[in-house]
C-alpha positions as CSV (number, residue, x, y, z in Angstrom):
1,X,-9.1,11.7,-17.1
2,X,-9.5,9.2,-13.7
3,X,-8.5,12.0,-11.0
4,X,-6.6,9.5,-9.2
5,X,-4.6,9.1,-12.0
6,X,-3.9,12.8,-12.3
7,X,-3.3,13.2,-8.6
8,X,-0.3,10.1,-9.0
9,X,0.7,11.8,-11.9
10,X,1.5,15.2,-10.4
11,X,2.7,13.7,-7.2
12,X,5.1,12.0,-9.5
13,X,6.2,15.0,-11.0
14,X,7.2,16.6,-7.6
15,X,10.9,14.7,-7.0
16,X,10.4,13.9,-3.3
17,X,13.6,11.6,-3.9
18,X,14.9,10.9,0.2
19,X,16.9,13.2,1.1
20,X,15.6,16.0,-0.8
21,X,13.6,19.2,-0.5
22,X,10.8,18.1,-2.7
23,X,8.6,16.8,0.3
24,X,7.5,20.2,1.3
25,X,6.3,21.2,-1.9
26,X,4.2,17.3,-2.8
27,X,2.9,18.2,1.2
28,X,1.7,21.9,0.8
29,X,0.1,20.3,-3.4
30,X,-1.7,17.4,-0.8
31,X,-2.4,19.9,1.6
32,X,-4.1,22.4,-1.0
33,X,-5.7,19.2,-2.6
34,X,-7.6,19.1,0.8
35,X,-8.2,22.2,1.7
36,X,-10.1,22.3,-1.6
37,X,-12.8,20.2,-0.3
38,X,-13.1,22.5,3.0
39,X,-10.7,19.9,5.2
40,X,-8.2,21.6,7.3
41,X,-5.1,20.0,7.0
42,X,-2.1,20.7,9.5
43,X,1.2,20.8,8.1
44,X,4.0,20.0,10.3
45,X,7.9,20.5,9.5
46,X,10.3,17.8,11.6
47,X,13.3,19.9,9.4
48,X,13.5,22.4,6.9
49,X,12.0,21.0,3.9
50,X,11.1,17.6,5.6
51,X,7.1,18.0,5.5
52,X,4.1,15.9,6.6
53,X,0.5,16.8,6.6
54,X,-1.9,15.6,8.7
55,X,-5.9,15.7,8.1
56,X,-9.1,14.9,10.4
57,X,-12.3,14.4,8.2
58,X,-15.2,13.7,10.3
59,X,-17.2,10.8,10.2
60,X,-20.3,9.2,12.0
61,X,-18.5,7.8,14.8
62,X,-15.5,9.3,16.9
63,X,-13.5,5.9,16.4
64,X,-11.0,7.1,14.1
65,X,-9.2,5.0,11.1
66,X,-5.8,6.4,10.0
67,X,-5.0,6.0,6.6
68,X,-1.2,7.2,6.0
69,X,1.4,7.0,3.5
70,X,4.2,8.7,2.6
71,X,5.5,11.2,0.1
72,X,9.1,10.6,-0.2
73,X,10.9,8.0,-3.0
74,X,13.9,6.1,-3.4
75,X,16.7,7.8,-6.1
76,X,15.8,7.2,-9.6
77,X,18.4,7.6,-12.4
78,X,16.6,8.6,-15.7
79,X,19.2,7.1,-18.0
80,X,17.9,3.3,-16.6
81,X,14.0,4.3,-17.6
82,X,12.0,4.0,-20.6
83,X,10.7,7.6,-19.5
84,X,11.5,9.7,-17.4
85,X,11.2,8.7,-13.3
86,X,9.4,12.4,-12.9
87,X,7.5,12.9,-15.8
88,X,4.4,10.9,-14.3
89,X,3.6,10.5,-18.1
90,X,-0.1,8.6,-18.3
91,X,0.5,6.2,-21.7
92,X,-0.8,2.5,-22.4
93,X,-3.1,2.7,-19.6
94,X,-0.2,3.0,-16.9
95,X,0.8,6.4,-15.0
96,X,4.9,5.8,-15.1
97,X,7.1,7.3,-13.1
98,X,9.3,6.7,-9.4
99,X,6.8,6.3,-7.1
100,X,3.5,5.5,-9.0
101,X,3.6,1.7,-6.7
102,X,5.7,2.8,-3.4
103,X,3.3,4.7,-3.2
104,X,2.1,8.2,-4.9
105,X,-0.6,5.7,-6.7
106,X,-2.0,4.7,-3.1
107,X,-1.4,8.7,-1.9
108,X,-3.7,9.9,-5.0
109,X,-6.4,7.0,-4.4
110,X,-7.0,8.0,-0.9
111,X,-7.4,12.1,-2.7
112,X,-9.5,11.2,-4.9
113,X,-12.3,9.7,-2.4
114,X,-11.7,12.1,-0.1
115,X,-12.5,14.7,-2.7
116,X,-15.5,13.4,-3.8
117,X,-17.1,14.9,-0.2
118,X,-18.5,11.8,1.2
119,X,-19.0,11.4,4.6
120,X,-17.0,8.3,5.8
121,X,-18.9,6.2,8.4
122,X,-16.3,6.2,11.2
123,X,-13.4,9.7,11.6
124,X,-10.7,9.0,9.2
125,X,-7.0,10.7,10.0
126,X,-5.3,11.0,7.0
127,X,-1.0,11.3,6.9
128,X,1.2,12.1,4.1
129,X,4.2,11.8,5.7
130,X,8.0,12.2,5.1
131,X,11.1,10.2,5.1
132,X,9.5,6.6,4.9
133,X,12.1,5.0,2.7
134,X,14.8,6.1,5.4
135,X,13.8,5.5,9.2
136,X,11.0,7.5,9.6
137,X,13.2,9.9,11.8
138,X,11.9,13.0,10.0
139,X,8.2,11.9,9.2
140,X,6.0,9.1,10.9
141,X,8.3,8.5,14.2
142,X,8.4,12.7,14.6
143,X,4.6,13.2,14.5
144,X,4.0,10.2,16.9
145,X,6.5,11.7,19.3
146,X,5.3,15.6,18.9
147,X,1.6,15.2,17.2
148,X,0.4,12.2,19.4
149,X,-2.7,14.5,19.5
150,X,-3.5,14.3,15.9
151,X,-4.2,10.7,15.9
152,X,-6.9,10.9,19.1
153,X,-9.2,7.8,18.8
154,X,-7.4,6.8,16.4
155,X,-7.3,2.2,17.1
156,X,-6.3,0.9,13.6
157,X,-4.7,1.6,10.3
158,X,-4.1,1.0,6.4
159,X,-1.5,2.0,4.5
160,X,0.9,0.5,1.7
161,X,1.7,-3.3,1.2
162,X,-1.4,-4.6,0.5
163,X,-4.9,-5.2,-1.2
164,X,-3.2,-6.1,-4.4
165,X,-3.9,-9.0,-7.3
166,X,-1.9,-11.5,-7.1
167,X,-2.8,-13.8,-10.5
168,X,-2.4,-17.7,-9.5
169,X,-1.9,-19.7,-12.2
170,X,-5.5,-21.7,-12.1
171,X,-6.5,-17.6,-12.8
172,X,-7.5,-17.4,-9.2
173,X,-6.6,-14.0,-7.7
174,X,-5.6,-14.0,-4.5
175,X,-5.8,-10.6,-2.4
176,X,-2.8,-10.4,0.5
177,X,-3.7,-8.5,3.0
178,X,-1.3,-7.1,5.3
179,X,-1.5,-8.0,9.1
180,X,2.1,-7.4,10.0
181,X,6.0,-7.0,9.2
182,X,9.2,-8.3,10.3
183,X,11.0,-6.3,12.9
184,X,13.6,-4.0,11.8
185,X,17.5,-4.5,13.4
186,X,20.2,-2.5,11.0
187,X,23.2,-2.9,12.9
188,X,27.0,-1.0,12.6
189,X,29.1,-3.5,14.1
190,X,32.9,-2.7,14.6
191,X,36.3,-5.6,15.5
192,X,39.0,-3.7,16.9
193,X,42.6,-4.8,16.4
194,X,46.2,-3.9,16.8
195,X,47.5,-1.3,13.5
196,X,50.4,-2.2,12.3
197,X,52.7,-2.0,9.0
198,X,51.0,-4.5,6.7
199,X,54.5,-6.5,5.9
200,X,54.7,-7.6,9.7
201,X,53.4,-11.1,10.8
202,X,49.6,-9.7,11.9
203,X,49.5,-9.5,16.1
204,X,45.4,-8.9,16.1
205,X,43.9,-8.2,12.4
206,X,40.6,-6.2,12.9
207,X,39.7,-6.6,8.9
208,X,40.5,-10.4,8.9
209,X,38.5,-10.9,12.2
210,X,35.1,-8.5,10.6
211,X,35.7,-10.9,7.6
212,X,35.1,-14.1,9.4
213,X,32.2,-12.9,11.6
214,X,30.8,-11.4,8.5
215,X,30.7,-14.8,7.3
216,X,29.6,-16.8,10.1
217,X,26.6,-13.9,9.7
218,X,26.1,-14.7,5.7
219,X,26.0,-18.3,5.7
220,X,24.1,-19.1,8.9
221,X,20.6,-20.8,7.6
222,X,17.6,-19.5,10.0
223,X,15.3,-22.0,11.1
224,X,12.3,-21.8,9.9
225,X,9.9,-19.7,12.2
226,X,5.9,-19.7,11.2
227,X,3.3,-17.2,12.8
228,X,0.1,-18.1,13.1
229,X,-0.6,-15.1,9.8
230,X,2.4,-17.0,7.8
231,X,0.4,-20.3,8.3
232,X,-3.1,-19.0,7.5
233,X,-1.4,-17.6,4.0
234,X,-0.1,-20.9,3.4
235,X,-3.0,-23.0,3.6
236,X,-5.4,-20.6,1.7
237,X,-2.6,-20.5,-0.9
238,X,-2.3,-24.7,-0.6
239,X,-6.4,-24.7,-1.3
240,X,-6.1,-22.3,-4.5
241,X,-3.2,-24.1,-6.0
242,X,-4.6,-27.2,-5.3
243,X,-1.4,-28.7,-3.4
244,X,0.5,-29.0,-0.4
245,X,2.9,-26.6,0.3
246,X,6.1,-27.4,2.1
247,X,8.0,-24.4,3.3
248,X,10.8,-25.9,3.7
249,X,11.2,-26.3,0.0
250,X,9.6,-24.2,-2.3
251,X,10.7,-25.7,-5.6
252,X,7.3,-27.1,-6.7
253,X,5.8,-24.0,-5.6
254,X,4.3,-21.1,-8.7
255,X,7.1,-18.0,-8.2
256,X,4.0,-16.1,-8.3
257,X,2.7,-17.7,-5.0
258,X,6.3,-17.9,-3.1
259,X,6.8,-14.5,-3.1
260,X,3.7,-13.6,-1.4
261,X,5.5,-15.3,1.8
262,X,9.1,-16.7,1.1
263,X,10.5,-13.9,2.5
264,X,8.3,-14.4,6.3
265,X,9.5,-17.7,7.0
266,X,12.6,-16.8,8.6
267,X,14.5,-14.2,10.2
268,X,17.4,-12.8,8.0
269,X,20.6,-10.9,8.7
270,X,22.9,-9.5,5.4
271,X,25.8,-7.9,5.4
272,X,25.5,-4.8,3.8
273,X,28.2,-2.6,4.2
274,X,31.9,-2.8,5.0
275,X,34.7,-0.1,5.7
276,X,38.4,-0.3,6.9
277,X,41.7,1.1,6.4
278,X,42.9,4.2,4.5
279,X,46.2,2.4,3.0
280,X,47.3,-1.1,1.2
281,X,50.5,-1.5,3.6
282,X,48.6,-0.4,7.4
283,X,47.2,-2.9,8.8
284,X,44.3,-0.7,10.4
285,X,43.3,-1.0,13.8
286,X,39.5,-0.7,13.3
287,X,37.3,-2.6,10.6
288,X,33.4,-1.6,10.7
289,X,30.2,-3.3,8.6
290,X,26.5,-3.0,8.3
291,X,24.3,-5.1,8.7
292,X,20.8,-5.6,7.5
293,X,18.9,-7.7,10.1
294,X,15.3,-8.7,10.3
295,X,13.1,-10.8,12.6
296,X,9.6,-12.6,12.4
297,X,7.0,-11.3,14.8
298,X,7.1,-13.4,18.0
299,X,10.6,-14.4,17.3
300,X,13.2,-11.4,18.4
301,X,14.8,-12.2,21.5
302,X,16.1,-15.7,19.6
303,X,16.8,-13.2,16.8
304,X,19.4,-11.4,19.0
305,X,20.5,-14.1,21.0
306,X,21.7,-16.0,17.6
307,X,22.9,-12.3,16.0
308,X,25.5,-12.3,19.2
309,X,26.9,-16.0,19.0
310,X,26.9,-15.7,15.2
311,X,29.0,-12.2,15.7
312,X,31.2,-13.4,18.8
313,X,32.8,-11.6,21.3
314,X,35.4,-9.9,19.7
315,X,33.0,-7.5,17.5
316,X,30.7,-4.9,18.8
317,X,27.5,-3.9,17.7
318,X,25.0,-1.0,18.1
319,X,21.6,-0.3,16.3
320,X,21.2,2.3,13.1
321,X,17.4,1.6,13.3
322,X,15.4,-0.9,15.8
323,X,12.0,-1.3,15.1
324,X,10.0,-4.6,16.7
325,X,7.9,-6.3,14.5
326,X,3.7,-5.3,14.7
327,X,1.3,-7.4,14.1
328,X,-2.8,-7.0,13.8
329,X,-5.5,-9.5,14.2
330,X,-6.8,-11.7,11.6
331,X,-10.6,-10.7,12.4
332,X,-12.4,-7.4,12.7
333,X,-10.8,-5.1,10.4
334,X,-9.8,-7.8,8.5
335,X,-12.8,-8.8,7.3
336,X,-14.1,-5.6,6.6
337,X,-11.0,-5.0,4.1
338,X,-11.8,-8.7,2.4
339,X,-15.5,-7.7,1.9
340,X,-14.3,-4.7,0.6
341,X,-12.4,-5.9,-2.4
342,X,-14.7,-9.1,-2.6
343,X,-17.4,-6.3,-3.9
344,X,-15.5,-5.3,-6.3
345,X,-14.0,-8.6,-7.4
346,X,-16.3,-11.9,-6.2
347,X,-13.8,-14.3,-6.9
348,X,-11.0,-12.4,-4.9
349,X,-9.4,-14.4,-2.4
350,X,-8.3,-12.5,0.8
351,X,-5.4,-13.8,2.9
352,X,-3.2,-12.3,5.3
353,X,-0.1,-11.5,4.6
354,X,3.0,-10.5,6.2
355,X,5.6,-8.0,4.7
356,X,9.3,-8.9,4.7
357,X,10.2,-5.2,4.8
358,X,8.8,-2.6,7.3
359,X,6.4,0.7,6.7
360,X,5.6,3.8,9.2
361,X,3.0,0.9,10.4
362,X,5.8,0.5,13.0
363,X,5.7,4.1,14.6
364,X,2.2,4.0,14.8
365,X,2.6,0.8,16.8
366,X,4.3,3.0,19.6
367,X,0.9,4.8,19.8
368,X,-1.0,1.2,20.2
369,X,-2.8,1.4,16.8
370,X,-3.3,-1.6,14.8
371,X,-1.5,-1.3,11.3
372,X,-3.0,-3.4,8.4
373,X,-1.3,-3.5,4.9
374,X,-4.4,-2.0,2.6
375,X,-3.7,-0.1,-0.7
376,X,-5.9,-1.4,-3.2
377,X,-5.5,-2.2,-6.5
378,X,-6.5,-4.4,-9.5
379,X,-3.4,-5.9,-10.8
380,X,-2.9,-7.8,-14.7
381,X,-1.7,-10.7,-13.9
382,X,1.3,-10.8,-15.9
383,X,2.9,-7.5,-14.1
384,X,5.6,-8.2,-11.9
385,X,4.3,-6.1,-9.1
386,X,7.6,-7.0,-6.6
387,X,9.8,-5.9,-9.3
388,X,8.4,-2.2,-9.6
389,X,9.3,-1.4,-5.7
390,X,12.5,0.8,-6.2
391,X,12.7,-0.9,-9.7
392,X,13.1,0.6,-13.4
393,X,9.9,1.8,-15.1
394,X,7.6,1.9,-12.1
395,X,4.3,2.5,-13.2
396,X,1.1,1.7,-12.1
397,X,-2.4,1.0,-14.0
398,X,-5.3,3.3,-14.7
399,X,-7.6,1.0,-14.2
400,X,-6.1,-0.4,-11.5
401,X,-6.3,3.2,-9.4
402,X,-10.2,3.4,-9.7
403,X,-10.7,0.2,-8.8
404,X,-8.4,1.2,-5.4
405,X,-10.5,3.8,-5.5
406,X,-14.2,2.4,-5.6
407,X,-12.5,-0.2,-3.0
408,X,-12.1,2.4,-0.7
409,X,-15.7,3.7,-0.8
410,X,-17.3,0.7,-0.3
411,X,-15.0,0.3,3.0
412,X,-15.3,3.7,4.1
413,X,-18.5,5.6,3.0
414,X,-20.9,5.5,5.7
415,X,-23.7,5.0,3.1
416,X,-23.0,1.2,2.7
């Protein structure tokens, strides 16, 4: 059996689901996994239970490459799967199970070189970390803040949301590789009002004035905002699909191909979240909502700017979770990661990529290392790869693990 696939399959079978206990147990199995090999990992507790581990393996030159990635998963409710979320059962060439994408597949890639003893050509800090799918406040953002150390020499980074097929349909496959994210603005925003009994003409109604600013927030359009990444992605995809691409409307454009950047093109606030009253007849003098916000790189000043007028005066707002948005250069790195999967696929196309979402990548940015979105992996091109990211039957492809794998020794062993 493909170790990698056994190492996803066991991490699966640890329920890491946020917030949970299971992180300190899939840390102290990755930890063991390492010290195996004779590395000495340090494991680190932010909270009891809430477990990172952190790894140096020496290299042939002290400028180090972090890879991290993180152990925790989003809830999973068994009675929605074809199989069990925790079972990490391998069958029809797929390791299934909550987490084998996002990213216990990526996790037991980066194990299985390691484990294989060779000598990388520059140091290499590897992270497992915690709490990723929440804000990071119990794994990447606390060993920046009280492990700086760890990362010494430490200039760039891969990890998740990256390196992936992506199946055009002239059969072209097309390789995103991650050189930044949208900034991160979840906001708790509150309208206060006058209570009063809900048959009385209404003096100041906190609920009907959230209501209206929640709408001005839902319906504003963004204006389209392209970085200089965004465009790059464009025109490679333009040249493999042999057309023009207009992002302003995406009708003509393969699915496939749109939602490699549809999602970068503009900043984005949803409401998420809404909360007021305790009774039918009280007109209550407080109404709160959250609000899911995100911003393009290069674009957050006009991102908060627009997120006050669209809010107004009369409602208040204050930050869950404010991350700005990182970005990496398209060069350098870059190439290294492009020539990396070109090896093992000659007609891969690598173009940058930027992720809707966020990762840790954005603590690390605090330390000034450059994050790039790098987790191999050899896709068929009829898997919906989007859809398995918190979705039903996650699983992820034998196959497609050793080739993640072999990717990763052709960037990384000194020896090539």
């Amino acid at each position: 059996m493909s170790e990698a696939a056994k190492i996803c399959s066991e991490l699966i079978r640890i329920d890491t689901t946020n917030p949970g206990p299971g992180e300190r147990e899939a840390a102290e199995y990755v930890a063991g996994l390492l010290a195996e090999v004779g590395l000495s990992p340090v494991l680190v507790e932010s909270a009891p239970r809430r477990a990172s581990v952190i790894c140096r393996v020496p290299g042939d030159s002290p400028d180090a490459l972090l890879i991290h990635g993180h152990l925790d998963v989003v809830p999973a409710d068994p009675a929605d799967w074809k199989m069990h979320p925790f079972s990490g059962e391998i069958a029809d060439g797929y390791v299934h199970g909550r987490g084998a994408v996002d990213m216990k597949g990526s996790l037991a890639m980066t194990l299985a070189w390691v484990r294989q003893g060779v000598r990388p050509r520059r140091d290499l800090v590897l992270a497992f970390l915690a709490d990723e799918e929440s804000t990071g406040e119990f794994g990447s953002r606390y060993v920046v803040s009280e492990h700086a150390d760890l990362f010494e020499g430490c200039t760039e980074a891969i990890s998740e949301s990256g390196g992936f097929s992506a199946t055009m349909p002239s059969g072209v496959r097309v390789y995103p590789i991650g050189v930044g994210e949208r900034g991160t603005a979840w906001m708790k925003v509150t309208a206060h009002g006058v209570a009063g009994h809900g048959s009385k003409p209404p003096v100041d109604n906190a609920v009907a004035e959230m209501a209206r600013a929640l709408a001005r927030v839902a319906d504003y359009e963004w204006p389209l905002r392209l970085t200089p990444a965004v465009s790059a992605m464009i025109a490679e995809l333009s040249d493999v699909l042999g057309m023009p691409i207009d992002p302003a409307d995406l009708s003509a454009v393969p699915p496939k191909a749109a939602a490699l950047f549809k999602g970068t093109i503009r900043n984005s606030t949803n409401p998420t979240m809404m909360s007021a009253g305790y009774k039918v007849n009280v007109i209550p003098g407080t109404a709160e909502a959250g609000i899911d916000g995100r911003f393009v790189p290069g674009f957050r000043e006009e991102f908060l700017e627009t997120v006050d007028r669209l809010l107004g005066p009369r409602i208040t707002k204050e930050f869950i979770n404010f991350e700005d948005a990182p970005s990496a250069p398209i060069s350098g790195l870059f190439d290294e990661l492009g020539e990396a999967i070109r090896a093992g696929d000659p007609t891969a196309r690598p173009v940058p990529y930027v992720m809707t979402g966020g990762t840790d990548a954005k603590s690390f940015a605090r330390l000034g290392i450059k994050g790039y979105g790098f987790a191999p992996l050899l896709l068929p091109a009829d898997l919906d790869y989007f859809g398995l990211f918190h979705g039903v039957d996650e699983r992820v492809p034998v196959e497609g693990l050793e080739f993640g794998v072999q990717t990763l020794n052709r960037l990384l062993n000194s020896r090539h």
